[in-house]
C-alpha positions in Angstrom: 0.0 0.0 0.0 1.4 3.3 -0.9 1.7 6.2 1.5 -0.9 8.4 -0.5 -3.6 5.4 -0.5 -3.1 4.8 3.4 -3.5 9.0 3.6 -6.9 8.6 1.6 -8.2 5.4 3.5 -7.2 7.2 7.0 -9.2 10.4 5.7 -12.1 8.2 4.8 -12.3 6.4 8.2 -11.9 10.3 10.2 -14.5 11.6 8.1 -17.1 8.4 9.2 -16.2 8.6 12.8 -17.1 12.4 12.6 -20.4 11.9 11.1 -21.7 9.4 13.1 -20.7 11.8 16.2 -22.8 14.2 14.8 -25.6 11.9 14.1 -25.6 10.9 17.9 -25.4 14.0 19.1 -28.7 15.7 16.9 -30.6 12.6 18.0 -29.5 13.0 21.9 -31.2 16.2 21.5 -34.3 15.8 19.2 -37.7 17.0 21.2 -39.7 14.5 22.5 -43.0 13.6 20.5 -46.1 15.7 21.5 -48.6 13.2 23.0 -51.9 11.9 21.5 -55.0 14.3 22.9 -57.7 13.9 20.7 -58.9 10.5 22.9 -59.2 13.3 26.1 -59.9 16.3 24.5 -63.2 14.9 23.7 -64.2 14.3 27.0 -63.1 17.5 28.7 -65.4 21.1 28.8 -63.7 23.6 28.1 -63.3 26.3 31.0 -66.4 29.1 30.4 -64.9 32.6 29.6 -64.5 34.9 32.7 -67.7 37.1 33.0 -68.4 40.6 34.6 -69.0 41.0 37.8 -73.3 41.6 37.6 -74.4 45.1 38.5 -76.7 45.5 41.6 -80.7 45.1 40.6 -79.5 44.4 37.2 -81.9 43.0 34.4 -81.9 39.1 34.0 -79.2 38.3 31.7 -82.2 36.1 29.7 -85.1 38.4 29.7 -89.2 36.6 30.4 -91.5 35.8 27.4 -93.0 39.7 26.6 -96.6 39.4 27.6 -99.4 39.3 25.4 -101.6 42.2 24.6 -104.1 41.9 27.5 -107.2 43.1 25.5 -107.1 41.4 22.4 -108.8 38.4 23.3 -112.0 41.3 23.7 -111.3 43.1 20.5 -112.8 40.5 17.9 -115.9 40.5 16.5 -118.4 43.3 16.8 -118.0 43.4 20.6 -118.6 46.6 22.5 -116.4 46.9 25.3 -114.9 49.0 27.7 -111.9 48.5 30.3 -112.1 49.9 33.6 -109.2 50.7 35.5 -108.3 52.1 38.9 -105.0 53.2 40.3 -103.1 53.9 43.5 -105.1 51.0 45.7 -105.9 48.8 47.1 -107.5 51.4 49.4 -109.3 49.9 52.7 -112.6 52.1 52.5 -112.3 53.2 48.8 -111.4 49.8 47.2 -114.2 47.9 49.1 -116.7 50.6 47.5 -115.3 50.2 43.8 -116.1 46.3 44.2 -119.6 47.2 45.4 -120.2 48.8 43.0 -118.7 46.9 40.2 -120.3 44.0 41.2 -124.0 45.8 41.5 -123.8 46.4 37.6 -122.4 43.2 36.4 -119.0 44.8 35.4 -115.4 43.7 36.5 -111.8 45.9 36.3 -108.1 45.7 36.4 -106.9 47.3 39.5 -103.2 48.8 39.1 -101.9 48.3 43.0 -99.2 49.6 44.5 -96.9 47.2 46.1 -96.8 49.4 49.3 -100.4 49.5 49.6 -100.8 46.1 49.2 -98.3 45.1 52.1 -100.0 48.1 54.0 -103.1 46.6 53.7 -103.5 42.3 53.3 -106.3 41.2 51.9 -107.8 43.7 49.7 -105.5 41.8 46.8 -107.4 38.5 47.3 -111.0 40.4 47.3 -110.4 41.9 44.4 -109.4 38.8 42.7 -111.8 36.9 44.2 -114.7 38.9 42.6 -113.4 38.3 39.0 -111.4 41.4 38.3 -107.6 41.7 37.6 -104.7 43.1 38.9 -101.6 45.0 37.2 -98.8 46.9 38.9 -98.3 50.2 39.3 -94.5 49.9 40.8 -93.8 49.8 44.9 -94.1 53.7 45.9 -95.3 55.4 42.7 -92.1 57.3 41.6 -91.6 59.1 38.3 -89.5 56.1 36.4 -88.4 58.6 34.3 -86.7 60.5 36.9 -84.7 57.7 39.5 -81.7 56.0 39.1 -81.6 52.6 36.8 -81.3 50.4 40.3 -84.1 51.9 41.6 -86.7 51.9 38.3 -85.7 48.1 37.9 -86.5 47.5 41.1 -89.9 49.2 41.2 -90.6 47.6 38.1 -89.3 43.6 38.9 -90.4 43.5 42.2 -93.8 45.3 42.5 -97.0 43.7 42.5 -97.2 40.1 40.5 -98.6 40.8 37.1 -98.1 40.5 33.5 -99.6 44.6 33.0 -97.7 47.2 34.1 -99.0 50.6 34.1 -96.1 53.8 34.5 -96.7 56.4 37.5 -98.1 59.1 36.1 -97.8 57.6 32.5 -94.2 58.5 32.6 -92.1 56.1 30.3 -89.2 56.3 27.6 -87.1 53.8 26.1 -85.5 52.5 29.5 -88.7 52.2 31.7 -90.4 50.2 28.4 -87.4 47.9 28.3 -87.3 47.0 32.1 -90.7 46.6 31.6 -90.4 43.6 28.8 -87.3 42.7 30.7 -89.8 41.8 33.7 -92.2 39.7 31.2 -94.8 42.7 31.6 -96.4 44.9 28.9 -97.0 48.8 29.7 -100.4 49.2 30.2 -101.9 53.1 29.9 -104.9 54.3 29.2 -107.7 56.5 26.0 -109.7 58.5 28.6 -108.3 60.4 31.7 -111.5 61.9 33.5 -109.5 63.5 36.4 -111.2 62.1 39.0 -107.7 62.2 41.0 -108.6 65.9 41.0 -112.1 65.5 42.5 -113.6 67.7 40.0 -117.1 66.7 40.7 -119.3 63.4 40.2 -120.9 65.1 37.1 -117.8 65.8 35.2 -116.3 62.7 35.7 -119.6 61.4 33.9 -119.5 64.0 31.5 -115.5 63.2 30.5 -116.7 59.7 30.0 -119.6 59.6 28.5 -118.2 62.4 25.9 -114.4 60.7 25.4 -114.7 56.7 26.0 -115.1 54.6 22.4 -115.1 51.0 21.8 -112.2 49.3 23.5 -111.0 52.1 25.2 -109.2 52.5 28.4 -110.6 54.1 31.2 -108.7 55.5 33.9 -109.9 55.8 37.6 -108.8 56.0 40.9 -109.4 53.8 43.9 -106.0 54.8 46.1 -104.5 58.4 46.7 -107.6 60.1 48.4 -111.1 60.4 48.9 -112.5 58.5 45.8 -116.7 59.5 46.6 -116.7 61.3 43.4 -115.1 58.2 41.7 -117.5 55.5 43.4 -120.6 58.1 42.4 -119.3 58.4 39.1 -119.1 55.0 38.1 -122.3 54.0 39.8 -123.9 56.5 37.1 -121.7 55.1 34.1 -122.1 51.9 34.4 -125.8 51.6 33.7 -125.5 54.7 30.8 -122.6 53.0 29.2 -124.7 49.4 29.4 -127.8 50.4 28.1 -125.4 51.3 24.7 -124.6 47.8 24.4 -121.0 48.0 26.1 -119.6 45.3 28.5 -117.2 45.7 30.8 -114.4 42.9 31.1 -111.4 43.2 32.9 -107.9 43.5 31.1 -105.9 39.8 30.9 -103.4 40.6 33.1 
């Protein structure tokens, strides 16, 4: 063997012994395989995204079914009807005397209570019930919606008497009060005629304003709450037979 053959072959076998360092070492330090997670990923629910801390009094996060128009069922056909309605009660003298009469002339209401009166005054709520009429809300304590804070409106509007009809203090909504409103599974209830009978302007005009003002279907608001209600009680006790003798009935509201 000459020396330059020996040179090459020694070259050759350096060269080898260099490579197959090199291979050991980059597979000494290859990353271990990722393990299988599709057979537990299937099986495992994922963590729900962080939510924000809920406001005081807030709206339900999934809002009630909106209630239903609570005249309708009354406004097919050719009927001739007219809805009473009486705010501010349930009154201990004045509320009894509404029923009375009410009842004398075949005729039932919806009575918008106040959820202070009603604690004030136990009872009254199941009388009026029991003699066929209805009840809506008219909030707690009878504050201007328009005019409190957010916490406060949501509260007079959620947590005031049980109903599906709500009807605004003083008829004082916007876009806020009418979404609590839904928000609560209510519908805002007002009214077609307003004889003023909270201003005690005398039995014969509070005829006179309804006889003059109330049309098929209408809404008729009265008071049985709030004050002395003799002019109220006398005027519907002379309505009632005028209005029935025209062919109107008087059913209360679906509420």
């Amino acid at each position: 063997m000459s020396r330059r053959f020996a040179a090459f072959v020694a070259t050759g076998v350096a060269l080898a012994v260099v490579a197959g360092s090199l291979l050991v070492l980059a597979l000494g330090h290859e990353p271990p395989p990722r393990p299988a997670a599709a057979a537990t990923q299937t099986s495992v629910t994922p963590s729900p995204m962080p939510t924000a801390t809920p406001t005081l009094n807030a709206p339900p996060s999934t809002p009630h079914r909106p209630a239903p128009n609570p005249t309708a069922a009354f406004a097919t056909g050719n009927k001739k009807v007219l809805f009473f309605s009486f705010d501010d009660g349930p009154d201990p003298y004045w509320t009894p005397k509404v029923l009375q009469v009410l009842r004398k002339h075949g005729a039932h209401a919806t009575f918008f209570e106040l959820g202070a009166m009603q604690t004030a005054h136990p009872g009254l709520r199941e009388q009026v019930l029991a003699a066929g009429n209805t009840i809506g809300s008219h909030s707690i304590t009878h504050p201007q919606l328009t005019a409190v804070p957010a916490a406060k409106r949501h509260h007079e509007i959620f947590d005031g008497p049980a109903s599906t009809c709500f009807r605004p203090p003083y008829g004082a909504s916007n876009p806020k009060v009418r979404a609590d409103i839904k928000a609560a599974g209510k519908v805002q209830v007002l009214w077609d005629v307003d004889p003023r009978d909270w201003a005690r302007p005398g039995t014969p005009a509070i005829v006179h304003n309804i006889m003059t003002h109330a049309h098929n279907h209408n809404i008729i608001l009265l008071h049985d709450g709030g004050g002395n209600r003799a002019q109220t009680v006398g005027a519907l006790d002379k309505v009632l037979p005028l209005l029935k003798a025209q062919g109107y009935t008087f059913p209360a509201m679906d509420c």
